[in-house]
C-alpha positions as CSV (number, residue, x, y, z in Angstrom):
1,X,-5.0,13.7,26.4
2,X,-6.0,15.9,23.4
3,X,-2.7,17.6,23.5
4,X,-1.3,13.8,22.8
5,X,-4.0,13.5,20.1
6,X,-3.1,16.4,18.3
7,X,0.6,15.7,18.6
8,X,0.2,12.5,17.2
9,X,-2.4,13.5,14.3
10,X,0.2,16.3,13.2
11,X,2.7,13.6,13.1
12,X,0.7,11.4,10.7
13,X,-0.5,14.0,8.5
14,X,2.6,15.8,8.1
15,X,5.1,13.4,8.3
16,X,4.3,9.8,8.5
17,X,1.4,9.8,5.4
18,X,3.4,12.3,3.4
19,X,6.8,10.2,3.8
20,X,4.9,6.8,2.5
21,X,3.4,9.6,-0.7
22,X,6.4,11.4,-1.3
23,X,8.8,8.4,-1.4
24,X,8.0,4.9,-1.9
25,X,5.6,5.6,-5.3
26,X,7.0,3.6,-7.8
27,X,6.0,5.8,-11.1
28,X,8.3,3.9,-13.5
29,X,6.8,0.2,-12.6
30,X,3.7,0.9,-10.6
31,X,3.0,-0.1,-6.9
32,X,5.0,1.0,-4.6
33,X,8.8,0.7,-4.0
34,X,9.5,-2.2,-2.2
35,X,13.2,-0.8,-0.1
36,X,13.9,2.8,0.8
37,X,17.1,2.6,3.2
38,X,16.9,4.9,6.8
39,X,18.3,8.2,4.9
40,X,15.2,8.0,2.6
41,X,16.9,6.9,-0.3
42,X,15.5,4.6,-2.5
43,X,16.4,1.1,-4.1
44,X,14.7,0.9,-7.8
45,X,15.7,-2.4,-8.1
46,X,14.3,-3.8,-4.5
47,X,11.9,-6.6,-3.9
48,X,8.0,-5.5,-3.5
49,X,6.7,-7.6,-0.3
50,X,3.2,-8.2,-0.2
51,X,3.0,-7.0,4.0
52,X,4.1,-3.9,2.9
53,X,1.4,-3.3,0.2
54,X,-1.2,-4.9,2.2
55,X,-0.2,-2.4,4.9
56,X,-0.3,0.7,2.9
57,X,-3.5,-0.3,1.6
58,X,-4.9,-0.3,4.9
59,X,-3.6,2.7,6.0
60,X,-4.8,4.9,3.5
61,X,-8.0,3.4,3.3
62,X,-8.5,3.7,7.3
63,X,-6.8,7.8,6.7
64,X,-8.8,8.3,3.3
65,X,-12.1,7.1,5.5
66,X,-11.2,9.4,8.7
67,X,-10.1,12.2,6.5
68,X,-11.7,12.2,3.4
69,X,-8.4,13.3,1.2
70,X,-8.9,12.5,-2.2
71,X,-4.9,11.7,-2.2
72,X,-5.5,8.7,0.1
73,X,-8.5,7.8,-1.4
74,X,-6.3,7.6,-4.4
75,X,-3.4,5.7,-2.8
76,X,-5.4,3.2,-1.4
77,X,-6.9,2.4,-5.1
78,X,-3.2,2.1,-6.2
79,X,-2.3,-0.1,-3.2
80,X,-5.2,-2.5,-3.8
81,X,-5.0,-2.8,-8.0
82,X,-1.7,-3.8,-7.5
83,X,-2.6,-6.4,-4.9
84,X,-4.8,-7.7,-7.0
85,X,-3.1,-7.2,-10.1
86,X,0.5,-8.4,-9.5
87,X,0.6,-10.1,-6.3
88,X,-2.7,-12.4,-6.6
89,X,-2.3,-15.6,-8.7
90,X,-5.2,-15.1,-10.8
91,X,-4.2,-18.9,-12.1
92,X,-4.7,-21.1,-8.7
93,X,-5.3,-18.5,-5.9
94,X,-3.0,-17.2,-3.0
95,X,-1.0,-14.2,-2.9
96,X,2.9,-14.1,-3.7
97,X,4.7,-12.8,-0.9
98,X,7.3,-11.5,-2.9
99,X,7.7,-9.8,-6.4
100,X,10.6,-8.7,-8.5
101,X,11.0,-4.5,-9.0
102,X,8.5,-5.1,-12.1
103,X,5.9,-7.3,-10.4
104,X,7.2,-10.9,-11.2
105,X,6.5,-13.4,-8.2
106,X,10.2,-14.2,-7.0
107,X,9.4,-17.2,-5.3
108,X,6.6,-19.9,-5.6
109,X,5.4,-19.3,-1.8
110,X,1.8,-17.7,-1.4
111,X,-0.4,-16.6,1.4
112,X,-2.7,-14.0,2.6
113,X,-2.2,-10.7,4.4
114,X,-2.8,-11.7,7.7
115,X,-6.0,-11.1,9.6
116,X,-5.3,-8.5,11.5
117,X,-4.6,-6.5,8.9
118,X,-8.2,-6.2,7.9
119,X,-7.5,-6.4,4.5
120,X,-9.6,-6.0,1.9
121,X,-12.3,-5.7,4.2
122,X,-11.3,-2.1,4.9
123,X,-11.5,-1.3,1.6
124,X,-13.6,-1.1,-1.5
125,X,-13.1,0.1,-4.6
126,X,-15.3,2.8,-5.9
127,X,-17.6,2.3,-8.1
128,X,-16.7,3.0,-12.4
129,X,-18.5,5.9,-13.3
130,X,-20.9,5.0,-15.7
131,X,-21.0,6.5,-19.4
């Protein structure tokens, strides 16, 4: 069994976190990229669902807490600011389940990220440092 563990803990921290951290940041429009295509190419232009954000939020919060790396920490943060930034209706509540490439609900239908995904429970935002 710890032969398994291993095999599978090499697999997430050298190819399953680093995939998510090397290809679907979206630096030009923040969040992440909402469609990368099975050859790791990406679509600039593709939808931004909220499962998938509420998913990588999770993960990196549950690797960051495990592992402690600053870098997932980090993506976590990102995950959950634009979760709470783009996809929550700050006018009458509910998540959009999907936004544009620049964060623009695409349809009027809202929910939640669903309970099992622990979400934001999992997660809380550090503290601002205090000046």
């Amino acid at each position: 069994m710890t032969d398994f563990r291993q095999r599978v803990e090499t697999e997430l921290r050298s190819g399953i976190l680093p995939f998510w951290l090397n290809h679907t940041i979206d630096q030009e429009r923040g969040g992440f990229l909402g469609r990368i295509f099975h050859d790791a190419t990406v679509d600039p232009q593709g939808e931004k669902g909220l499962i998938l954000n509420a998913r990588i939020l999770w993960t990196f919060a549950r690797a960051y807490r495990f592992y402690k790396d600053p870098i997932y920490l980090a993506t976590a943060q990102r995950a959950y600011d634009y979760l709470t930034t783009h996809f929550l209706d700050h006018e009458f509540g509910g998540y959009y389940w999907m936004l544009d490439c620049d964060g623009k609900p695409t349809e009027p239908r809202k929910g939640r990220p669903s309970r099992s995904t622990h979400w934001p429970s999992t997660f809380t935002p550090p503290a601002s440092p205090r000046h």
